[in-house]
LOVEX-402178 format. One record per atom (N, C-alpha, C): x, y negated, z; residue number from 1; atom name; residue in one letter. Coordinates in Angstrom, 1 decimal. Each point is the difference from the previous one (the first is absolute). Last residue first. Example, Ala and Ser with C-alpha at 12.3 -4.5 7.8 and 13.67 -1.06 7.14 Angstrom:
BEGIN
<<12.8,2.2,7.1>,2,'N','s'> <<0.9,-1.1,0.0>,2,'CA','s'> <<-0.8,-1.1,0.8>,2,'C','s'> <<0.3,5.7,-0.1>,1,'N','a'> <<-0.9,-1.2,0.0>,1,'CA','a'> <<0.9,-1.2,0.0>,1,'C','a'> 
This chain:
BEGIN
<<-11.9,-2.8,5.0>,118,'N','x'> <<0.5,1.5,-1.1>,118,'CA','x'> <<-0.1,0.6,1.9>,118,'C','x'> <<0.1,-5.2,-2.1>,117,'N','x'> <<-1.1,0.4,0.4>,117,'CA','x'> <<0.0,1.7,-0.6>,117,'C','x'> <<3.2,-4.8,0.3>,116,'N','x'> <<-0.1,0.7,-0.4>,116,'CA','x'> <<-0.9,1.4,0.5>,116,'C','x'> <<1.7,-3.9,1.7>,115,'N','x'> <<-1.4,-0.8,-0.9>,115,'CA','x'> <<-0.2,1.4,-0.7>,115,'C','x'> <<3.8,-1.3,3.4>,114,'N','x'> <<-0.4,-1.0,-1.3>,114,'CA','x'> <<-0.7,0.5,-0.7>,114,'C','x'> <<0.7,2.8,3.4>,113,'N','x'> <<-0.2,-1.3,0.5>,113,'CA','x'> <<0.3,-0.9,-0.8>,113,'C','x'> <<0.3,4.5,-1.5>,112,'N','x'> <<-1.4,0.3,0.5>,112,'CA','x'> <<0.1,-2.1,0.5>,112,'C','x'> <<3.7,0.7,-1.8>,111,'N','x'> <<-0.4,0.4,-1.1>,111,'CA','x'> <<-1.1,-0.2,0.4>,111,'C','x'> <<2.9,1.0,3.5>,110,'N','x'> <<0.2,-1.4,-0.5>,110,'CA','x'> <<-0.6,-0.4,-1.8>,110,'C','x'> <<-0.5,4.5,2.5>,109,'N','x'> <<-0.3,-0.6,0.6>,109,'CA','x'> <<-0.1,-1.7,-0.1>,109,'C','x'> <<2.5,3.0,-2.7>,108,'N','x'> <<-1.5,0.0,-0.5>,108,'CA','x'> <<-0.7,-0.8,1.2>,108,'C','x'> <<4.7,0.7,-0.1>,107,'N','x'> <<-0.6,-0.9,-0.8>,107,'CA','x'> <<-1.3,0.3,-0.2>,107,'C','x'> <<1.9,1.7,3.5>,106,'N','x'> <<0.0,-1.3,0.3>,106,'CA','x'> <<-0.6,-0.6,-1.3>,106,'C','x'> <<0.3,4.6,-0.1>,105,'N','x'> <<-1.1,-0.6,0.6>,105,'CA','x'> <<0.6,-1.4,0.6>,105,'C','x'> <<3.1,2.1,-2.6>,104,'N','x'> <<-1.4,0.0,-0.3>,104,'CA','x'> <<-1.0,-0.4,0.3>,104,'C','x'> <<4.6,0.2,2.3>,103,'N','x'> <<-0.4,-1.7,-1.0>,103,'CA','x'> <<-1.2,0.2,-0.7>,103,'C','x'> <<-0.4,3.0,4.2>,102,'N','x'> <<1.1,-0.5,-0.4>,102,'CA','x'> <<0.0,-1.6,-1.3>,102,'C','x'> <<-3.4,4.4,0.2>,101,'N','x'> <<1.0,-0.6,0.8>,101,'CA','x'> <<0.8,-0.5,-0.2>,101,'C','x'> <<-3.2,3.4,-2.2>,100,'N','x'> <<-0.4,-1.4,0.6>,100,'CA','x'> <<0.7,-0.5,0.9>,100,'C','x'> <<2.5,3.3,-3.3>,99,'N','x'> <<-0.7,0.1,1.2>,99,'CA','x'> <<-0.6,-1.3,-0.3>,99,'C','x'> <<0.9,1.6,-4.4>,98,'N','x'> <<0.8,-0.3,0.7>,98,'CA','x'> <<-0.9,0.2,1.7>,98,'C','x'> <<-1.3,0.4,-4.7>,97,'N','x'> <<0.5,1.5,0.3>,97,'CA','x'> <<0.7,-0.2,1.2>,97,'C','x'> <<-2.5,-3.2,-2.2>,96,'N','x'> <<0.9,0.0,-0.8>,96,'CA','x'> <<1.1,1.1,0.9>,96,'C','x'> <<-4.5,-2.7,1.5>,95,'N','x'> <<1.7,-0.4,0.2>,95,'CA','x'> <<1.5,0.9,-0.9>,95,'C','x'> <<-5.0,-2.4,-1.4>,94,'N','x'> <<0.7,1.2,-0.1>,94,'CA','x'> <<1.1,-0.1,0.8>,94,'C','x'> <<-5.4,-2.0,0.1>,93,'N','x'> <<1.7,-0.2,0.4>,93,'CA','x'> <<0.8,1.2,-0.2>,93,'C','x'> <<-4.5,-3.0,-2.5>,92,'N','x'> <<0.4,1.5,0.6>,92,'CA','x'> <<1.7,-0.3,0.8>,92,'C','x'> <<-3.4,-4.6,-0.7>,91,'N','x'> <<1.1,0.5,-0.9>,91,'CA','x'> <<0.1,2.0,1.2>,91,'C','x'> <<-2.7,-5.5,-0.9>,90,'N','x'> <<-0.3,1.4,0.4>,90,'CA','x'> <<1.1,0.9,-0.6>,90,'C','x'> <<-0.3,-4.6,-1.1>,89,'N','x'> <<-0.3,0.1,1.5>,89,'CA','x'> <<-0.2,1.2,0.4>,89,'C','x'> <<1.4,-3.1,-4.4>,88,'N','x'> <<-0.1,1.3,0.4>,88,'CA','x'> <<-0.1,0.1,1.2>,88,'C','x'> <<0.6,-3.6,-3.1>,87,'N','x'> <<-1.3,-0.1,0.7>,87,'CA','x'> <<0.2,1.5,0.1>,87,'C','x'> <<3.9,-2.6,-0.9>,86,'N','x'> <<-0.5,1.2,-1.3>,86,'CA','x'> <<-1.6,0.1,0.3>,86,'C','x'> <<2.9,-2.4,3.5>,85,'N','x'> <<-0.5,-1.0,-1.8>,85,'CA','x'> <<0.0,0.9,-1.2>,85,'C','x'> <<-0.1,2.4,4.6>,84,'N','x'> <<-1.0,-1.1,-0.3>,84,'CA','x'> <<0.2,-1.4,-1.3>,84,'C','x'> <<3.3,3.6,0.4>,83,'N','x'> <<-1.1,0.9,-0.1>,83,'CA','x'> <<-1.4,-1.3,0.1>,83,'C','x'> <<4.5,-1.7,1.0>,82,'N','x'> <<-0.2,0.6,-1.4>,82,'CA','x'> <<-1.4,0.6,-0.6>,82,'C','x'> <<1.0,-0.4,5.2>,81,'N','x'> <<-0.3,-1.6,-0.8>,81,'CA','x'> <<-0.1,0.1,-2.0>,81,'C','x'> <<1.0,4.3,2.9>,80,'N','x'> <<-0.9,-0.6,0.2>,80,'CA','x'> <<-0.6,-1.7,-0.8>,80,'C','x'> <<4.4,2.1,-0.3>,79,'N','x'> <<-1.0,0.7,-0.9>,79,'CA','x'> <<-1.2,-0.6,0.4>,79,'C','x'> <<3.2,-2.2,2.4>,78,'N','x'> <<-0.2,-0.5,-1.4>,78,'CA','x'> <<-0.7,1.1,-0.6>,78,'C','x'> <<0.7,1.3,4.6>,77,'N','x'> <<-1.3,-1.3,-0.1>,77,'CA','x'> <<0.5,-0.6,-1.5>,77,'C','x'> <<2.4,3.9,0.8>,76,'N','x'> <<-1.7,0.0,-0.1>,76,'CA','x'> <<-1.1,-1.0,0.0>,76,'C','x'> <<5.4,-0.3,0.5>,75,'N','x'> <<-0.8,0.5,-1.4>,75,'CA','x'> <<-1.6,0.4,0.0>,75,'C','x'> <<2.3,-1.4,3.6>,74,'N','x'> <<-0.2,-1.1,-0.9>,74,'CA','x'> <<-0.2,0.5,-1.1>,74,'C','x'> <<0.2,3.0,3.2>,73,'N','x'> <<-0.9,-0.7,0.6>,73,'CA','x'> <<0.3,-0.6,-1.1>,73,'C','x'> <<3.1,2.4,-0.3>,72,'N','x'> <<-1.1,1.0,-0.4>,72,'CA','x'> <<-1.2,-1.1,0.4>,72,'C','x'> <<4.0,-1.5,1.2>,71,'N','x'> <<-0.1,0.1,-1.6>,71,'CA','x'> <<-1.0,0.3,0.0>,71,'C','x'> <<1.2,0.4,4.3>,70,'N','x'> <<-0.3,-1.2,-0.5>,70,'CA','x'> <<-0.3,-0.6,-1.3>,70,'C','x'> <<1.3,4.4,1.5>,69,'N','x'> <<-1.7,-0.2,0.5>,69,'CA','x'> <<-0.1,-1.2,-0.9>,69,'C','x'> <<4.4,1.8,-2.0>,68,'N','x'> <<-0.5,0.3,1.0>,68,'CA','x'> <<-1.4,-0.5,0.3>,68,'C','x'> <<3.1,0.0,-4.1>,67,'N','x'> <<-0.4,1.3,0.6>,67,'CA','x'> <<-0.5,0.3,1.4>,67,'C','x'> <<1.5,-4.2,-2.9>,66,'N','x'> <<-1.2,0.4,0.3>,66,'CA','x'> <<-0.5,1.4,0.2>,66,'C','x'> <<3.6,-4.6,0.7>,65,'N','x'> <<-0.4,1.8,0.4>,65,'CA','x'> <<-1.1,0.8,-0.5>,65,'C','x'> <<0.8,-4.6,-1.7>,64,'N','x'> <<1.5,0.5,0.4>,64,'CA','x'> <<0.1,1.4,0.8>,64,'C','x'> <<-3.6,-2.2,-3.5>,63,'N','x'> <<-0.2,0.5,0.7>,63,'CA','x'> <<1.8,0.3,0.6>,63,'C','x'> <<-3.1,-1.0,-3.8>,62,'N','x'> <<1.4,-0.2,0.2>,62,'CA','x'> <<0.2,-0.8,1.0>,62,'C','x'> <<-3.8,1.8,-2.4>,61,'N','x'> <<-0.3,-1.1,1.1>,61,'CA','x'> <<1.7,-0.3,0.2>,61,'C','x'> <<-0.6,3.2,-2.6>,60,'N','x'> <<-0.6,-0.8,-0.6>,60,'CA','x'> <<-0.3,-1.8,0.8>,60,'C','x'> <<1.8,4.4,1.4>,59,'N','x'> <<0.8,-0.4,-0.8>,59,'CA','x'> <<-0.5,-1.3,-0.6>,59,'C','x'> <<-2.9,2.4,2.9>,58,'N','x'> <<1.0,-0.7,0.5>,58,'CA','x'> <<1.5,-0.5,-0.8>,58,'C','x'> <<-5.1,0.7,-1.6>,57,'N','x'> <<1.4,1.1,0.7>,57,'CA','x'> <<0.7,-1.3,0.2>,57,'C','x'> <<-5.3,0.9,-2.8>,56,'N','x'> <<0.6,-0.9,0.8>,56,'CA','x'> <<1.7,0.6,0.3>,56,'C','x'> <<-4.6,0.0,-3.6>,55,'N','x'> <<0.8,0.8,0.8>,55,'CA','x'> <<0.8,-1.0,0.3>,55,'C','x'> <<-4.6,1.0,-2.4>,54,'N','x'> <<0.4,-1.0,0.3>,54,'CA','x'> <<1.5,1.1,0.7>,54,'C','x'> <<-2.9,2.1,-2.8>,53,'N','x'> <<-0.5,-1.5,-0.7>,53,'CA','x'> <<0.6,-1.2,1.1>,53,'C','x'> <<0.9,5.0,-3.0>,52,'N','x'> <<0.5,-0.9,1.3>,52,'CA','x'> <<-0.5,-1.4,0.3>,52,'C','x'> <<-1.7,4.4,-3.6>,51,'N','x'> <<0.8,-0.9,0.4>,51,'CA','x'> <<0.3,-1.0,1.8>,51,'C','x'> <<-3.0,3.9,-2.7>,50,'N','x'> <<1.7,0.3,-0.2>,50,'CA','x'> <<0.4,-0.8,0.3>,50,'C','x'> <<-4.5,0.7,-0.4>,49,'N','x'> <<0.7,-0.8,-1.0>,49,'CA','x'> <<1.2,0.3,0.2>,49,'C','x'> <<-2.4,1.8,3.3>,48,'N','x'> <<-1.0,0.2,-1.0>,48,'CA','x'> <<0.8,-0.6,-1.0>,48,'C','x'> <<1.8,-0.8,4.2>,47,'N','x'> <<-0.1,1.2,-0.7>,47,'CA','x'> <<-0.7,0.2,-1.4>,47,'C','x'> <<1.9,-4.3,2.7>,46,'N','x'> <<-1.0,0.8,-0.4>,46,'CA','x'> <<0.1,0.6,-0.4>,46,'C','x'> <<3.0,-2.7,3.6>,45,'N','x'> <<-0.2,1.4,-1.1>,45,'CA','x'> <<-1.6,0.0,-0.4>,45,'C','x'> <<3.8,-3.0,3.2>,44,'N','x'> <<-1.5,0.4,0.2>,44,'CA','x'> <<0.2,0.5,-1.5>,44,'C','x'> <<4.5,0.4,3.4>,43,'N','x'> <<-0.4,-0.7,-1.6>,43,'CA','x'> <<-2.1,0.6,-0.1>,43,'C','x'> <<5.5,-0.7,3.2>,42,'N','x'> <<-1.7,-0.1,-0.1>,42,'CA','x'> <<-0.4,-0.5,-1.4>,42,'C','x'> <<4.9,1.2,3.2>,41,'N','x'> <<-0.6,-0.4,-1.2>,41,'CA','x'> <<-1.9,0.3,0.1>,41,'C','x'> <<6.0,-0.5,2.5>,40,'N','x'> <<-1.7,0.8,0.1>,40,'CA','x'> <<-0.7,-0.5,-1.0>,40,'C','x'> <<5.1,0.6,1.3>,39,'N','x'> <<-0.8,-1.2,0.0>,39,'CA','x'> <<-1.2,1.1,0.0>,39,'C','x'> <<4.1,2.0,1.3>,38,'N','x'> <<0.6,-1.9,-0.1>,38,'CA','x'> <<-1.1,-1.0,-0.2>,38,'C','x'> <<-0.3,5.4,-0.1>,37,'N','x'> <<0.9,0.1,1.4>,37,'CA','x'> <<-0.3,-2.1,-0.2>,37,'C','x'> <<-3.8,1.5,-2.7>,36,'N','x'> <<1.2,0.7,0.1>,36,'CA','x'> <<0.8,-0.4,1.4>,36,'C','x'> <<-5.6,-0.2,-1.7>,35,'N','x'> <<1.0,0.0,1.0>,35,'CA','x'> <<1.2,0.5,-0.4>,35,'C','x'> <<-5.4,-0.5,-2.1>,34,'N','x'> <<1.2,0.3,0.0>,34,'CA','x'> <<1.4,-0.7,1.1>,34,'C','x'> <<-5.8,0.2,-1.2>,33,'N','x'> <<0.9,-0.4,1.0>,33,'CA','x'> <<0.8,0.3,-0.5>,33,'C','x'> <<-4.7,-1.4,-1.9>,32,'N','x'> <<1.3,1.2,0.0>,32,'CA','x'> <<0.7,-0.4,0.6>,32,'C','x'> <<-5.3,-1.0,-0.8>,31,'N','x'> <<1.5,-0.9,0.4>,31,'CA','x'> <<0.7,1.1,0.5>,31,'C','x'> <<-4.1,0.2,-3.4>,30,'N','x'> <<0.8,0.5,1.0>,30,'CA','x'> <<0.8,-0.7,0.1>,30,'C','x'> <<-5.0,-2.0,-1.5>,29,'N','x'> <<1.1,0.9,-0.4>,29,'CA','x'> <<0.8,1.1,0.6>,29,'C','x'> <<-5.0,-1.7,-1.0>,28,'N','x'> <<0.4,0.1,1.4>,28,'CA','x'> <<1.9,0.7,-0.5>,28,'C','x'> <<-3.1,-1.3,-3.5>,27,'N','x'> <<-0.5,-1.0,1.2>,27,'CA','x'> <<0.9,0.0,1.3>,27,'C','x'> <<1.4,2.7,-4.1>,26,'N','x'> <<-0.1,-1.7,-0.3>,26,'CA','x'> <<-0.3,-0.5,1.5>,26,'C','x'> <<1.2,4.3,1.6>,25,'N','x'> <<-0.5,-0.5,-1.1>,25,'CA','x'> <<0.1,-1.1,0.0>,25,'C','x'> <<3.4,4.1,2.1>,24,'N','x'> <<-0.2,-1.5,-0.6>,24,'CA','x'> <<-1.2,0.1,-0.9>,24,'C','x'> <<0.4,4.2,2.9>,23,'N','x'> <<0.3,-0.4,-1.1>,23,'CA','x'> <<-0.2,-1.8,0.1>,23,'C','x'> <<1.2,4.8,3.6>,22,'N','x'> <<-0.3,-1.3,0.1>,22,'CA','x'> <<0.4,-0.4,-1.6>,22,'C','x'> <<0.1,4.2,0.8>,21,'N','x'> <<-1.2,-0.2,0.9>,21,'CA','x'> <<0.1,-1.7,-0.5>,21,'C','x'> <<3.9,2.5,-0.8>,20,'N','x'> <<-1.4,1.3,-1.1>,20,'CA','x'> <<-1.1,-0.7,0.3>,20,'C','x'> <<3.8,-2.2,1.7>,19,'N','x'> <<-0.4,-0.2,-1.5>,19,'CA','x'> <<-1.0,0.7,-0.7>,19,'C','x'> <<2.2,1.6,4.5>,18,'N','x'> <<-0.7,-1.3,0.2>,18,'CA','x'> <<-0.7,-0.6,-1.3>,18,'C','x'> <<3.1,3.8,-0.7>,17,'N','x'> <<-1.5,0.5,1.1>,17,'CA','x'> <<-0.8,-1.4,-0.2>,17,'C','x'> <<4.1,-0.7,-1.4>,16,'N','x'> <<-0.5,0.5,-1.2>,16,'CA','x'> <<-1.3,0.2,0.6>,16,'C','x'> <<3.2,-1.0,2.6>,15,'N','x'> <<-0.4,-1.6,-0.7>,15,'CA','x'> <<-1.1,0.7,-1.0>,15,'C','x'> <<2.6,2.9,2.9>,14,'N','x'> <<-1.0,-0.6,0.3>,14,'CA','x'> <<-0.7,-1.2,-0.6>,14,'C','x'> <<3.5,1.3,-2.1>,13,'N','x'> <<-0.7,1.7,0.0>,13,'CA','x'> <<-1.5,-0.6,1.2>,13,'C','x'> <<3.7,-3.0,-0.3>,12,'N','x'> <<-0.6,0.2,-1.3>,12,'CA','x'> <<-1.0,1.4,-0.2>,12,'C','x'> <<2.5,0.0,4.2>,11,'N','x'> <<-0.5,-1.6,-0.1>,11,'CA','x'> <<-0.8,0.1,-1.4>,11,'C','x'> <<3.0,3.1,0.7>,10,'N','x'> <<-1.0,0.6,0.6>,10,'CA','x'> <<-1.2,-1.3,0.3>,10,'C','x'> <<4.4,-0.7,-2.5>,9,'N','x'> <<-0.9,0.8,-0.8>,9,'CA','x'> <<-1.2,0.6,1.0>,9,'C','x'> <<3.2,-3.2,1.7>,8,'N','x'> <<-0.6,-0.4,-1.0>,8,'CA','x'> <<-1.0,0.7,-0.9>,8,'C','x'> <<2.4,1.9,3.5>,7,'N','x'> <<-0.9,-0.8,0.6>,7,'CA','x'> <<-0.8,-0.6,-1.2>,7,'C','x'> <<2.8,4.4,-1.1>,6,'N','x'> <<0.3,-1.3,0.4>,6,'CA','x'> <<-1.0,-0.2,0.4>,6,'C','x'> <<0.6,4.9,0.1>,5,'N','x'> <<-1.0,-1.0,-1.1>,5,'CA','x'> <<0.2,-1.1,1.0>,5,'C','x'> <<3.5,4.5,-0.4>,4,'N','x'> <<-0.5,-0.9,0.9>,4,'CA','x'> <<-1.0,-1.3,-0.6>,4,'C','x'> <<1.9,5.0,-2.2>,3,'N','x'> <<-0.1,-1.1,-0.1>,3,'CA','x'> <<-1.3,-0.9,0.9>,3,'C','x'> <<2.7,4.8,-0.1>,2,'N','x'> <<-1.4,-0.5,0.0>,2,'CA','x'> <<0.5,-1.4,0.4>,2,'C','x'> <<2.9,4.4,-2.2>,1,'N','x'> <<-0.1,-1.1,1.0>,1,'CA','x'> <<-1.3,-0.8,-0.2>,1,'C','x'> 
């Protein structure tokens, strides 16, 4: 029997392609997208060190929906506002294996109009 490859795992298989190309540096990080069914998440990355230097979600914003646009918008403009009291203004955009659509591209869109430059 030939085993059906979930969305999750054809999603992560593209996450990996996209990672071969786009790296977080000190100067120029990556802002990571992540999306479940209830919230969404964003986290700017430097690669080079291994670490997370700002991150945002809608859990964090506690947030009464935040699986939808509306969330995905407020969480970009606090990464964004985060990212400028870190003085980071240039950031790679990972959407993280997912389409440009939908709450992704609302939060990056809402990320590009507070100040964020990718």
């Amino acid at each position: 029997m030939i085993k059906k490859e979930t969305s999750n795992v054809s999603r992560k298989r593209r996450h990996e392609r996209i990672r071969k190309t786009i790296k977080g540096t000190q100067s120029i990080p990556r802002l990571n997208v992540f999306r479940s069914n209830s919230n969404i998440f964003a986290q700017v990355i430097d690669d080079e060190k291994g670490i997370t230097l700002v991150s945002s979600s809608s859990l964090s914003l506690k947030l009464k929906n935040g699986g939808n646009t509306e969330g995905a918008i407020l969480v970009g403009k606090d990464i964004a506002e985060k990212c400028k009291a870190k003085k980071i203004k240039k950031v790679t955009f990972d959407r993280g294996g997912y389409l440009y659509h939908g709450r992704v591209k609302a939060l990056a869109e809402a990320a590009r109009e507070n100040g964020l430059d990718f």
